[in-house]
C-alpha positions in Angstrom: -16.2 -84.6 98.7 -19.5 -83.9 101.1 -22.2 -85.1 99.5 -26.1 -84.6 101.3 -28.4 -87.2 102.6 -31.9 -86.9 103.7 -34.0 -89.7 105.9 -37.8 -89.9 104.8 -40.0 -91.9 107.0 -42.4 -93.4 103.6 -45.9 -94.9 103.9 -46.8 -92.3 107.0 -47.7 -89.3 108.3 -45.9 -89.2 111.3 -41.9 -89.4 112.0 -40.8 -93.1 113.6 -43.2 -94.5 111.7 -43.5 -96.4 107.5 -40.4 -96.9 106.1 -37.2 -95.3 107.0 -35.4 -94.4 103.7 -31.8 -92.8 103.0 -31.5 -90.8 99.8 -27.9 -89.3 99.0 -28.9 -86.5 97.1 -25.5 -85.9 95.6 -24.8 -89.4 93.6 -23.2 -88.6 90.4 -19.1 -90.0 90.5 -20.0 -92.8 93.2 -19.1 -96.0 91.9 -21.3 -99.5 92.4 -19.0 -100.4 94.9 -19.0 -97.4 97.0 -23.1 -96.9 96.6 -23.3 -101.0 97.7 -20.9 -99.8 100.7 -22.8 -96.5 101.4 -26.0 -98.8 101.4 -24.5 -101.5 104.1 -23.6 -98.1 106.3 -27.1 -97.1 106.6 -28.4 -100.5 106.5 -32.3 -99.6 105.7 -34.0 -101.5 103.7 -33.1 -99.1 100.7 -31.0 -96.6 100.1 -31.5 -94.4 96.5 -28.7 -92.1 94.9 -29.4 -89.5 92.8 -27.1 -89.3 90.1 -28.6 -86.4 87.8 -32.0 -84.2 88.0 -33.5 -82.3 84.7 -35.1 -79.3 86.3 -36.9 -78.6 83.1 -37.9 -81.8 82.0 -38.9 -82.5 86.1 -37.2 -85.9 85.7 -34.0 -87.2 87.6 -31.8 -90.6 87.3 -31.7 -92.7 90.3 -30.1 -96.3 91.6 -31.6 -98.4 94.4 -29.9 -100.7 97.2 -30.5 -102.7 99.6 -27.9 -103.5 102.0 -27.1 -106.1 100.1 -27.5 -105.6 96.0 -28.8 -103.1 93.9 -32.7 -103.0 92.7 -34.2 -102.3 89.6 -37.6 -100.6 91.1 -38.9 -100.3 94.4 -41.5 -99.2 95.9 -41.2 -96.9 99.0 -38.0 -95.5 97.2 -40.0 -94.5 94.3 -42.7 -92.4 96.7 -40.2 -90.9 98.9 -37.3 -89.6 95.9 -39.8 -88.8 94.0 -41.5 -86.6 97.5 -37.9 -85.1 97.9 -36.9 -84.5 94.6 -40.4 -81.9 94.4 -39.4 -80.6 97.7 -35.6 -80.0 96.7 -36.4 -78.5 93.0 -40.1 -77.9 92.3 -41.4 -76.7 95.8 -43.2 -73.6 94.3 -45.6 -75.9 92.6 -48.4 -77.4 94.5 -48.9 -80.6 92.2 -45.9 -81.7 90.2 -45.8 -84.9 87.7 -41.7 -86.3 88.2 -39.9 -89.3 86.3 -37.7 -90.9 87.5 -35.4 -93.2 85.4 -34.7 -96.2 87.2 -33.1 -99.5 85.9 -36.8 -100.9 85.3 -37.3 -97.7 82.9 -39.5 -94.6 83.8 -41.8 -94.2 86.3 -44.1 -91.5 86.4 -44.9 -90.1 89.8 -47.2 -87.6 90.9 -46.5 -85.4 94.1 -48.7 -83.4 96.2 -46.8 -81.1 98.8 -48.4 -80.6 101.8 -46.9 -78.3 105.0 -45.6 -81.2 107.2 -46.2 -84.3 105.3 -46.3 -84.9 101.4 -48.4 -87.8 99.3 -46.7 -89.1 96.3 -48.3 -91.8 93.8 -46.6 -93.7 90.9 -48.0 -95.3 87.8 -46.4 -99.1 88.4 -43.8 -99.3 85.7 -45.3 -102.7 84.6 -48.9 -104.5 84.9 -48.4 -107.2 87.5 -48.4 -111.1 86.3 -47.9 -114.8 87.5 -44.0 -115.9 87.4 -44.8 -119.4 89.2 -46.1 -121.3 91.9 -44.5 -121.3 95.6 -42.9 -124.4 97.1 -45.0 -127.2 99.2 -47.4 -125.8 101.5 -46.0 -127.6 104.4 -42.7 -126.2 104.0 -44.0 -122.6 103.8 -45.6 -123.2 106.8 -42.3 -124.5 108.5 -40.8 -121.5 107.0 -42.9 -119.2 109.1 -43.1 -120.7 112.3 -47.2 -121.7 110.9 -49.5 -124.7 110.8 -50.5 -126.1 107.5 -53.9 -124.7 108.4 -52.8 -120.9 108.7 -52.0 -121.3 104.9 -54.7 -119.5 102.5 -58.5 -118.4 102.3 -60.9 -117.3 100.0 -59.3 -119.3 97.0 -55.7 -117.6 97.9 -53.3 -119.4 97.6 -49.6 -119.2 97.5 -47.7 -117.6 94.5 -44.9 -115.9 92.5 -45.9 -113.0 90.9 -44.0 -109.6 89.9 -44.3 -106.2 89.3 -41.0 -105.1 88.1 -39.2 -107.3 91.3 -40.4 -111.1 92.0 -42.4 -112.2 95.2 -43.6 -115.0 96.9 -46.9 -114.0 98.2 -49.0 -115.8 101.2 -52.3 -115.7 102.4 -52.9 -116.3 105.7 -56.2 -117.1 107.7 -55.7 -114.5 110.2 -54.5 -111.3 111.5 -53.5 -114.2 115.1 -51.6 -116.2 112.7 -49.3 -113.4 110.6 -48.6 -111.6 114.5 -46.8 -115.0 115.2 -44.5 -115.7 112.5 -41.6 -116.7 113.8 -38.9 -116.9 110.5 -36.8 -120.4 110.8 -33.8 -119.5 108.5 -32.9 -123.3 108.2 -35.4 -124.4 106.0 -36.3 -120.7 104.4 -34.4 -121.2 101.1 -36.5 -124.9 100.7 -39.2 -122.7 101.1 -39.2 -119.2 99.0 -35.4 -120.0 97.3 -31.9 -118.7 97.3 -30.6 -115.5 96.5 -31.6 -111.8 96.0 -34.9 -113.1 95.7 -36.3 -115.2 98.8 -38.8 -113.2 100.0 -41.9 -113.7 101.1 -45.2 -111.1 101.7 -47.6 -112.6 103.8 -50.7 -110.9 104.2 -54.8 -111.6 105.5 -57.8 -109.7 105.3 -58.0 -109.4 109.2 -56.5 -105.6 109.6 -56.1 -103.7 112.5 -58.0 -100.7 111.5 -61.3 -102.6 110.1 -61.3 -99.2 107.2 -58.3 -100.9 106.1 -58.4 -104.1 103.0 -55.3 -106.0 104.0 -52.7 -106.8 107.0 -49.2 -107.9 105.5 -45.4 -108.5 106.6 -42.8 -109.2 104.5 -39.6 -110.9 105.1 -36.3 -110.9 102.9 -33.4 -112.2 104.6 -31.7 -112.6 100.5 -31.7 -108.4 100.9 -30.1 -108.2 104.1 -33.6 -106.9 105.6 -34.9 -109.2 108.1 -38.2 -107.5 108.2 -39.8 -104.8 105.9 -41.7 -102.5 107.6 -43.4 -101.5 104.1 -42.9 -102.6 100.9 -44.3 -101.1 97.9 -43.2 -103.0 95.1 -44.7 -106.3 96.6 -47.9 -104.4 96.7 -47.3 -104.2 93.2 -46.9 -108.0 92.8 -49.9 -108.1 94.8 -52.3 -106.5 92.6 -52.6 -109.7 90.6 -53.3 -111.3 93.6 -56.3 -109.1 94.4 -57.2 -108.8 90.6 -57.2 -112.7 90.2 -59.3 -113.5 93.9 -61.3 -110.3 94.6 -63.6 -110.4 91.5 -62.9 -107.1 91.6 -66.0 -105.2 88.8 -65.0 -102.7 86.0 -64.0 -99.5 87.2 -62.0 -98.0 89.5 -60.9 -99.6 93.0 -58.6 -97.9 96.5 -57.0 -100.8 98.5 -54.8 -99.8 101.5 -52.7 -102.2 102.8 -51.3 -102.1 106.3 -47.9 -103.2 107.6 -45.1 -102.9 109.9 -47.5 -102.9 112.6 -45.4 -105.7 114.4 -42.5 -103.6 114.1 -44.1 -100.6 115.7 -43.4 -99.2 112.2 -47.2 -98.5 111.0 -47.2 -97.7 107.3 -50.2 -97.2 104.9 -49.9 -98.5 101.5 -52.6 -97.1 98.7 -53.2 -99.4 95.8 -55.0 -97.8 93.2 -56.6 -99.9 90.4 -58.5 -99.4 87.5 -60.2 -102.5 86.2 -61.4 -102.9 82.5 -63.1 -105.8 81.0 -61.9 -108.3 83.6 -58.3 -106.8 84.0 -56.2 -104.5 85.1 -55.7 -101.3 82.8 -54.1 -99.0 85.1 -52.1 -99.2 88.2 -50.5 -96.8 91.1 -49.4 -97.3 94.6 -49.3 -94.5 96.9 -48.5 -92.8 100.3 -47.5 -90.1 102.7 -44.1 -89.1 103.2 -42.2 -87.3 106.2 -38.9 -85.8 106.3 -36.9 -87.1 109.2 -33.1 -85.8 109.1 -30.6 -84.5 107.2 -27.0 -84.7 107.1 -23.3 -84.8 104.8 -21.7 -88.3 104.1 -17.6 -87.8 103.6 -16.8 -90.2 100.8 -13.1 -89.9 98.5 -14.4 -91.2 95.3 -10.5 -92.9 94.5 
């Protein structure tokens, strides 16, 4: 059976830019194996499937993989389906409000569809919080190629935190210091752990464009992705971070977060937060989407 993909470029404006994402748009019958498999062919650092789409209710079901092992949320999956899915079904509508069920629950998107390139926002699925502190400092540093030094500012400091998927989050003292990471795989699981979930998003203030709150990379060799070049649902982790160090006053707040720059894969990540009493009430992440390519995968299902 043909079934249709479609390659987004997520978190920009232009093509060969942000995140390169596949989405099989024809899902429903493919079994974990063959989605995992479909997953390892593209090798991005997620592919979605579509498994069913509720025209009236705007909603649709969708799964999420790495090359590697299936996610329950993600970021730059979540604003590119959710881009497509107003494209493919709702594209008389200027605005459109989407769900999509994913294995965290639903997420609520909102799309805006431009000529060339689309924005679409999501409400984070859940508030971010604190799941533990990182390893030594000296072995994150060895982990990333860093001095002891290049480790924290401002009262950041390294930590787990999640907002639907778990991340080890760094600060780093300089835009100088995160341009030379060098990743020593030998001593990374000492560092950030083993499994699905030894990551780690290392960001500074120092950006590029000085308009800009934040430079970050992000590493996840326990995905199969070396190198992200965005990666939405650590920004979502992140807003505790920036809640917790930023003294950040009632009301509402736009953070954009650059990465991939290192890559030559810019992306723009927009971090919406709405702080009351001291905390955060309300949450979205948010950015521009491109359509790159389409094509037909040819998959027997038995």
């Amino acid at each position: 059976m043909q079934r249709r993909y479609v390659i987004l470029d997520v978190f920009t404006r232009q093509k060969f830019a942000g995140n390169p994402l596949a989405v099989v748009l024809d899902g429903a019958g493919l079994n974990d194996v063959l989605m995992q498999k479909i997953a390892g062919e593209f090798n991005l650092s997620e592919t979605v499937f579509v498994t069913s789409v509720d025209q009236q209710n705007k909603s649709a079901k969708i799964r999420i993989f790495t090359p590697l092992h299936e996610l329950p949320f993600a970021g730059h999956p979540t604003v590119g389906t959710a881009t497509l899915l107003a494209r493919e079904y709702f594209a008389g509508e200027a605005d459109i409000n989407i769900t999509l069920e994913e294995e965290i629950g639903p997420v609520q998107c909102r799309v805006n569809i431009g000529e060339d390139t689309s924005y679409s926002q999501f409400t984070m699925p859940q508030l971010p919080e604190c799941v533990g502190e990182c390893g030594p400092i000296e072995i994150i540093a060895d982990a990333l190629g860093l001095s002891v030094s290049d480790i924290g500012f401002d009262g950041h400091k390294p930590q787990q935190w999640s907002g639907g998927v778990p991340y080890s989050l760094i600060p780093v003292s300089s835009i100088e210091a995160v341009r030379k990471i060098e990743p020593n795989g030998a001593i990374w699981a000492k560092a950030f752990g083993e499994g699905h979930h030894n990551n780690a998003f290392v960001y500074c203030r120092e950006c590029d464009d000085a308009s800009h709150q934040y430079h970050a990379r992000m590493f996840w060799p326990g995905a199969g992705v070396r190198e992200d070049p965005a990666t939405g649902s650590a920004v979502a982790a992140f807003a505790g971070i920036v809640q917790q160090n930023d003294s950040l006053a009632d009301g509402s707040h736009r953070i954009v977060i650059e990465q991939g720059y290192e890559m030559g894969r810019p992306s723009l990540i927009a971090l919406s937060l709405e702080i009351r009493e001291g905390s955060i009430a309300h949450a979205m992440i948010g950015g521009n989407v491109v359509e790159f390519a389409r094509g037909i995968i040819r998959v027997r299902t038995h």
